[in-house]
N, C-alpha and C positions, 0 to 999 in steps of 0.2 A: 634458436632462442634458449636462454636458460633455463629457466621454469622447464620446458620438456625434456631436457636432459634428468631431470628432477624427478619428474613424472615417470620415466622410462625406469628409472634406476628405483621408486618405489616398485613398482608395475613386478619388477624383473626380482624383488625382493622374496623367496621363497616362501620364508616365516611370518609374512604379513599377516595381520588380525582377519578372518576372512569376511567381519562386514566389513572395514577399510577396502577390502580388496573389492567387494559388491560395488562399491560407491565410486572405487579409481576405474571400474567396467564402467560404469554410469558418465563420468565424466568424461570418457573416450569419444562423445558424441557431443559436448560443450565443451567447445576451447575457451569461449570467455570463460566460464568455469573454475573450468581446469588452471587457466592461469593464476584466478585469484587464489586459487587455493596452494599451488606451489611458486607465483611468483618469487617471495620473500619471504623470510623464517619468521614465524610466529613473533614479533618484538617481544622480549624481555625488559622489561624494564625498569624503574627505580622502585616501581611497587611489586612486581612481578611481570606475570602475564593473563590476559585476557583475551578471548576471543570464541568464534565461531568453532562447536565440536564437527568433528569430522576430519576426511583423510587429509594430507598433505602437509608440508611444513610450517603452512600460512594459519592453523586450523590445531584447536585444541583435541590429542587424543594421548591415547597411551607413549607413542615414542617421543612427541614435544615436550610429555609428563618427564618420560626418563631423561632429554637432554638435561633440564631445565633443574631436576634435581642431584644431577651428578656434573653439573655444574656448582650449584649448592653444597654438593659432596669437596669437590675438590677445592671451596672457598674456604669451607669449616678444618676440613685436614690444612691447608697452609695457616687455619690460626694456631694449630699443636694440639699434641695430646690431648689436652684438658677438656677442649672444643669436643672431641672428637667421643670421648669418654660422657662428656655430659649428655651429649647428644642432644636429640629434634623430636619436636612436640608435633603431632599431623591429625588435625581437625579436618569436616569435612560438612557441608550442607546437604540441601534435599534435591538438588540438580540430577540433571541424568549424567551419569558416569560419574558422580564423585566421589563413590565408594570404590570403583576399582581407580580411577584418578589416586589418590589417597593411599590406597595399597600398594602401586606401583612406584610412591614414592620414597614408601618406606621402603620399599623392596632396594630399591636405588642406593639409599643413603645405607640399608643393613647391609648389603653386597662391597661397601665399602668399609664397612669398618665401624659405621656407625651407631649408634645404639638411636634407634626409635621407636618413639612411645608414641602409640596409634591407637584411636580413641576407639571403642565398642562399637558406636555408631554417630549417627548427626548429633554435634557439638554448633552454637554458636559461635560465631569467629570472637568475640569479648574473650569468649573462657576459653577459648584457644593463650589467648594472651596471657590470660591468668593463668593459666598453665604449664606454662614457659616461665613465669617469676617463681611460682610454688617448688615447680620439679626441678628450680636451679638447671636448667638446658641451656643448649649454646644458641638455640634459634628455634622459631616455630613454622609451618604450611600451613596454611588451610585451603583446602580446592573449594573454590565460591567466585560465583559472577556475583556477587552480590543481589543489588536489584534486576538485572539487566533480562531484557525478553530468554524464553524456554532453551532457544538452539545457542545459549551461550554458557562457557564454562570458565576458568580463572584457577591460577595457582597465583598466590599470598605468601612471603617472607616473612618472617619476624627477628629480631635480633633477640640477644640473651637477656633486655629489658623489659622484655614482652613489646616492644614497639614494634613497628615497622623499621626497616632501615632507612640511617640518616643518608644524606645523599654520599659519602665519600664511601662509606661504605657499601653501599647500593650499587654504586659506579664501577667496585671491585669486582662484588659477586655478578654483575653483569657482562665484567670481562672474562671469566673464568667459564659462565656456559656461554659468552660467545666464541671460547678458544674451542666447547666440543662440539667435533665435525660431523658425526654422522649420527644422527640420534638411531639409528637403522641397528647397529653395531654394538649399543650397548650392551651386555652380557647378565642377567641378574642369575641370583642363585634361586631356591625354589622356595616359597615360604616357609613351608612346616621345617625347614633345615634352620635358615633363621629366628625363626620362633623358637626353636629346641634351643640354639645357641645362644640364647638370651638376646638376641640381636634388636628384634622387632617383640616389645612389651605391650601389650596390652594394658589401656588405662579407661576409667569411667568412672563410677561412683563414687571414690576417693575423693577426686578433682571436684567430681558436684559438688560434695558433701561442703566443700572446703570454700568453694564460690560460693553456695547461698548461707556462709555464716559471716563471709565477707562484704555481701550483701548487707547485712543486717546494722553494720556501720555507720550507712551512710544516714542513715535517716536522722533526720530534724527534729522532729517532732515526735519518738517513737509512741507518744500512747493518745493520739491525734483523734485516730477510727476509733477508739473506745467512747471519746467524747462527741460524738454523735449520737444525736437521738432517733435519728433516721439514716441508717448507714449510707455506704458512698456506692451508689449501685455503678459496676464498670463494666462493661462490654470489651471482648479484648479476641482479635483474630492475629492466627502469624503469619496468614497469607500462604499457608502451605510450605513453610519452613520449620528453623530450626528453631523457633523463638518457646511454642507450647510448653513445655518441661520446665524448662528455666523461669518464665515471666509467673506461671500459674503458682509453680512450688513458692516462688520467692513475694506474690500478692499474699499467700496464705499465712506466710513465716510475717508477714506485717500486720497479719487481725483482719485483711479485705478478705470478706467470705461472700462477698454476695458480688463474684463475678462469672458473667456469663460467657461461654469461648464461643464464636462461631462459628460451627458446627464442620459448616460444608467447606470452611478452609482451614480445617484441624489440623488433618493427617498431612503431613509432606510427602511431596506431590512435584517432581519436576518439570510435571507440563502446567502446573498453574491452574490447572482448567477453570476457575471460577473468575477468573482477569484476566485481562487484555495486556495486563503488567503488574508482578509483584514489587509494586514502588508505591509506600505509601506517603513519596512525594504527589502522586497524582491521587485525584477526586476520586477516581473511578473505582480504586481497590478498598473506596469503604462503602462502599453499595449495600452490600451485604451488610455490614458492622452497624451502617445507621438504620436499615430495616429490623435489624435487633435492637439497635439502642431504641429505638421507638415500641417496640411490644414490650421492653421489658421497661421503661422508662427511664433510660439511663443516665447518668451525670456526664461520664465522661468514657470517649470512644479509644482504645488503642490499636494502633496496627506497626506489626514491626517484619524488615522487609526478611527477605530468605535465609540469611545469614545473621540474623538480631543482633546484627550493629545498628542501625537505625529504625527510629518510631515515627508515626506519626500520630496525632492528638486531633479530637475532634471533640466539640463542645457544643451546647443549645447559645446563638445567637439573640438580640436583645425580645427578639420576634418568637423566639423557642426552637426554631430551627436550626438545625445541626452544621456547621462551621468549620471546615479543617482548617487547621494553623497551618500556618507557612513553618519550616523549621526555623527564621527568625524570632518569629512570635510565640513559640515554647521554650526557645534559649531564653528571649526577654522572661520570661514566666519563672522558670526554674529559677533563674540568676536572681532575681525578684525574692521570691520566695526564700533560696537560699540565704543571701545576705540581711536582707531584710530580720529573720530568723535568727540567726547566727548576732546579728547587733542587738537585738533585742535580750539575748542569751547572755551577753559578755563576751561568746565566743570567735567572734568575729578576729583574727590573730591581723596588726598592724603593718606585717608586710605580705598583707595574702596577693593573690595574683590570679587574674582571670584573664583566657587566652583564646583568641577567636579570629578567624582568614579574614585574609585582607577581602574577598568578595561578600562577609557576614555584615550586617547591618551596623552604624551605627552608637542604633540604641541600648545594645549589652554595653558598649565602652562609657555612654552616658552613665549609667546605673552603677558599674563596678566605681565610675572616676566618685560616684556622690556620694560613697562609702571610703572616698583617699586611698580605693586599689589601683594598685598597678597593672595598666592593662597588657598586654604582648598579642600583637599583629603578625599571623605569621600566613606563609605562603599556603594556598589552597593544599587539603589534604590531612590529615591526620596527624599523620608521624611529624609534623612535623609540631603540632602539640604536644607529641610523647616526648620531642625532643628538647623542650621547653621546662616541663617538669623534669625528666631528669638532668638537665643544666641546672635546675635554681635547686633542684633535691641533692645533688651535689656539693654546691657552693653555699644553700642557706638561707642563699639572697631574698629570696621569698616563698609564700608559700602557697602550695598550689588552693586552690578554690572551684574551682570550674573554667571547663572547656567546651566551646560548643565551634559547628560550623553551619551556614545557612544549610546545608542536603540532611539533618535531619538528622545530626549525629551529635552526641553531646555526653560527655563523661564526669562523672562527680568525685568517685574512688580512684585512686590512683594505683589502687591492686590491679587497675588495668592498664595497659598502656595505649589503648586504642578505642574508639568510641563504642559505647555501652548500652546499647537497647533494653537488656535489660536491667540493669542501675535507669535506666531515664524513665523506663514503665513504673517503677516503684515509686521513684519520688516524685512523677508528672501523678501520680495516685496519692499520695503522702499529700503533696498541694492543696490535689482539688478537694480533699477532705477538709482542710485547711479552712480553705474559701469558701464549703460548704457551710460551715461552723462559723464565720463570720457572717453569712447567709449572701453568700454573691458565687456566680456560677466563673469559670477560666476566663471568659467572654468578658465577662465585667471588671474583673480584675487585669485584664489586657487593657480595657478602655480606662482603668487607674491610673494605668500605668504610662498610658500616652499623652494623659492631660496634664502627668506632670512632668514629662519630659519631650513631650511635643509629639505627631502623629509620623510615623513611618510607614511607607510600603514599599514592600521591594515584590521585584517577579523574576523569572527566570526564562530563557528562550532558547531554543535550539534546534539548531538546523544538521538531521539525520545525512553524513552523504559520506556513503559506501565503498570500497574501494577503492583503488588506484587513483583514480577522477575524484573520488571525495578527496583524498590528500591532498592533491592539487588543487582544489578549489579552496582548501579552507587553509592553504598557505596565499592563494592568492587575497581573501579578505582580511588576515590578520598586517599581509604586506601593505594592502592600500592605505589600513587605518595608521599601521605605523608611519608609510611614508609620507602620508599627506594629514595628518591629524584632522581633526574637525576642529573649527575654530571659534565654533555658535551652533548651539542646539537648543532647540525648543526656545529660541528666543534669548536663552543666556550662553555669556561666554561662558567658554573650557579656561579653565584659570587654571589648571595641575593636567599634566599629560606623563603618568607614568608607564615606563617600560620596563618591564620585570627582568625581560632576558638580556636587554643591556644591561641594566642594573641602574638607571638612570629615571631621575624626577625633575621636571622641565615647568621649572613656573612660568609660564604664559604671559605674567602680566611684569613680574620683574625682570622676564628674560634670564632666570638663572637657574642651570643646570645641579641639582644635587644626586649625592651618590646613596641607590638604596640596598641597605646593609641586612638583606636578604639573597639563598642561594637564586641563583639565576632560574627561569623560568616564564615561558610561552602566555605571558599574559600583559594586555595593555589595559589604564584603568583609566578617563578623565572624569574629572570633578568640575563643575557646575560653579558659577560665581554664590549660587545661592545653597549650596554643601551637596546638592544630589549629585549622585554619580552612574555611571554606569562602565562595565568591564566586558572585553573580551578573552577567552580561553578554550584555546581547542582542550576536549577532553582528553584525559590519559587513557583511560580505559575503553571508550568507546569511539565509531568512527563519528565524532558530530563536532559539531562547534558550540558554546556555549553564551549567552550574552545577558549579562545581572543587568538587573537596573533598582536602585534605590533611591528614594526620594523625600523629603523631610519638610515639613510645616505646622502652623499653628493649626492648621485646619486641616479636617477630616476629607472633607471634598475637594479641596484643594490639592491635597496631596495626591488624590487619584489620579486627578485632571492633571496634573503637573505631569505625573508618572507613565498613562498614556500618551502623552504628548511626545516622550521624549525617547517613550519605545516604539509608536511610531516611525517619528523621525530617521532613530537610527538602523531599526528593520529595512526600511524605504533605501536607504543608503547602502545596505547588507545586499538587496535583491539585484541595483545596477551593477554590481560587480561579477553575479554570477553570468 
């Protein structure tokens, strides 16, 4: 078997890291193990890489760090000189290993030649980005799983527009660390030689200085908070990330002085200890947040995940009881507020443009159309909004405005190229001060906002499944649904059955195939005679499958009822195939 040729040839490898080596003893006695860990090489992929820390090829550590960047290395030398001289920006969160993850990249990229600029300490992945436009560099890292459970860790690309890479490019740099073979092998020089040699720069405080004045941009309303007779009380955790520094300096730099941190999930922390998941997608990581927003009595709760690209928002419901938003229902909010704003201003510019995944809600595209913007639908994931703004920042065509996606990610400043936790903390603050002064809490101005353009709910579902047998399962349920469609759900027909990765939109009722003028990608969506929809999408990042459901009515309870019906149905449908 190959995996144990694998295993042997680590085993047999002198220089091994010696816990690596503790852990490849340990797996000596788990073959299942053992397999999963050296079946298959770490996937690199169109965003990078993500995975489980620990030994083997399959498993995030220092050697899949050094292939992955001297793969990186050998991408940036075949763009020239210039690339090479600009060099790479390398952020890092509060994970375990992402400080030497992080060091060993640079080590990587300076051993070749390249000049990298490596932050002091834990940076948010935002000002990663920012980072990379400021310092004029050929591309950016940042080592981050993002949300994802304690035993996982991620290395992040960025191009020279602070984005992520577009796909063509992506597909390169992917071929270049899949041509290096033995990550075992790689060679580095020592730090303090590089450092001496100008190789490996040290950066920090500059870069802040430089983001929270670019920060200071974006805001709407800037003398808002002043106009309060009773300040805008915020509660604000970062979940044991990288968010404290950034989010607190940049509340202050707005006039919010009366915000309180949560305490116990200050410091960064890569075992999380206070959640079960630092995703303040789920209920659970404001536990703590809404036990402070109720002593101190607060208006509005934030929580932004490890890496402060993503928030989440929690408000007093109509009952006074605290409410996390879904990140649909903070995009509608912002995009609300922004525009809204902005027309009231004059400043609202006639070809602005607002841009948000085909799996995000509806109700942003409503909003942006009732203001005659131009929306852009684009495939799940980020970069490929960075890659929207600069298309239209190039040509003119339009101008940007806002970008959100339903997971909780949403950008205002385009100093970034990638979604902004902390830009979204300021002005989801900036708002509620907003609504405060009009005297109605987020909650009330959400129920505004749906009586004038109708009630949505969407949810999201996912099914966790591991290894080898997970891949195989969740090619088996995205195959059933493509090859048999469903043809009636919850009582209504499927009238649109799109497939992303043929690139194909199959009307149902006309019988007529159209072509969608999107890159290709792993995701089926059908739509509802009566506009609800729902989608399937294996993750990129993780091993799960994913399944949206959105749902649209004049009524409030109806909309639930509809909603569970239909996620239901199609879970029911998900489980005969496993």
């Amino acid at each position: 078997m190959l995996w144990k040729e694998t295993y042997q040839k680590w085993n047999q490898f002198e220089k091994l890291e010696p816990e690596l080596k503790e852990e490849l003893v340990t797996l000596a006695a788990d073959d299942k193990a053992a397999e999963d860990a050296f079946y298959k090489e770490l996937e690199f992929g169109t965003g990078g890489m993500r995975g489980e820390i620990g030994v083997g090829t399959n498993r995030m550590n220092v050697y899949t760090v050094r292939k992955a960047s001297q793969g990186f290395a050998d991408f940036i030398k075949a763009a020239g000189e210039e690339a090479v001289a600009q060099g790479i920006v390398i952020a890092h969160d509060s994970r375990h290993f992402s400080p030497e993850f992080a060091l060993e990249a640079a080590k990587t990229l300076a051993s070749n030649g390249i000049k990298a600029y490596l932050f002091d300490g834990l940076r948010p992945t935002p000002e990663l980005s920012f980072a990379v436009r400021e310092l004029r560099a050929a591309g950016g890292i940042v080592i981050t799983a993002s949300h994802n459970p304690p035993e996982y860790n991620g290395y992040k690309v960025y191009g020279n527009d602070g984005g992520q890479l577009p796909p063509k490019e992506a597909d390169e740099l992917v071929s270049y660390v899949d041509q290096v073979e033995d990550e075992l092998s790689i060679v580095l020089e020592a730090e303090e030689v590089l450092r001496a040699n100008g190789l490996i720069v040290r950066v920090g405080e500059q870069i802040d200085d430089a983001y929270q004045e670019k920060l200071k941009t974006i805001r709407v309303l800037p003398t808002i908070q002043d106009e309060l007779q009773d300040p805008l009380k915020i509660v604000f955790t970062p979940l044991h990330g990288t968010g404290l520094v950034p989010v607190t300096a940049g509340l202050k730099n707005y006039g919010f002085e009366n915000v309180t941190v949560v305490d116990e999930q200050a410091k960064p922390d890569g075992a999380f200890p206070t959640v079960s998941s630092p995703n303040p997608e789920e209920h659970a990581a404001f536990e703590l947040a809404i036990e402070y927003g109720n002593r101190v009595e607060a208006d509005v709760l934030l929580a932004t995940d490890p890496d402060a690209d993503r928030v989440g928002v929690a408000t007093r419901d109509a009952s006074g009881e605290w409410t996390v938003l879904t990140g649909n229902q903070t995009g509608a909010l912002l995009l609300d507020y922004i525009l809204s704003q902005k027309s009231a201003q004059g400043t609202l510019p006639a070809n602005g443009f607002v841009a948000k995944t085909i799996v995000t809600s509806e109700l942003g595209a409503l909003i942006a159309r009732h203001y005659d913007l131009h929306v852009e639908n684009t495939l799940t994931g980020f970069k490929f909004i960075g890659e929207k703004i600069k298309q239209y920042n190039a040509s003119g065509e339009y101008e940007y405005l806002f970008g959100y996606e339903e997971s909780y990610g949403y950008l205002i400043g385009d100093f970034c190229r990638d979604k902004d936790a902390v830009q979204a903390c300021l002005l989801v603050a900036e708002m509620a001060a907003y609504h405060k002064k009009e005297g109605r809490t987020l909650y009330e101005a959400l129920q505004a906002i749906y009586e004038q353009f109708g009630y949505f709910e969407e949810s999201l579902r996912s099914l966790t499944l591991k290894g080898k047998d997970g891949v195989e399962q969740i090619g088996r349920i995205m195959n059933t649904f493509r090859e048999n469609p469903p043809k009636q759900v919850a009582g209504e027909k499927v009238v649109l059955f799109e497939d992303y990765d043929a690139s194909m939109a199959h009307d149902l009722i006309q019988h007529k195939p159209s072509p969608i003028n999107l890159p290709k990608s792993n995701v089926l969506k059908f739509t509802l005679e009566d506009g609800s929809w729902f989608c399937l999408r294996p993750s990129g990042t993780e091993p799960k499958i994913k399944f949206y459901f959105s749902v649209t009515s004049p009524d409030a309870a109806d909309t639930t009822r509809k909603r569970q019906l239909i996620e239901d149905e199609v879970m029911q449908e998900v489980e005969q195939i496993q």
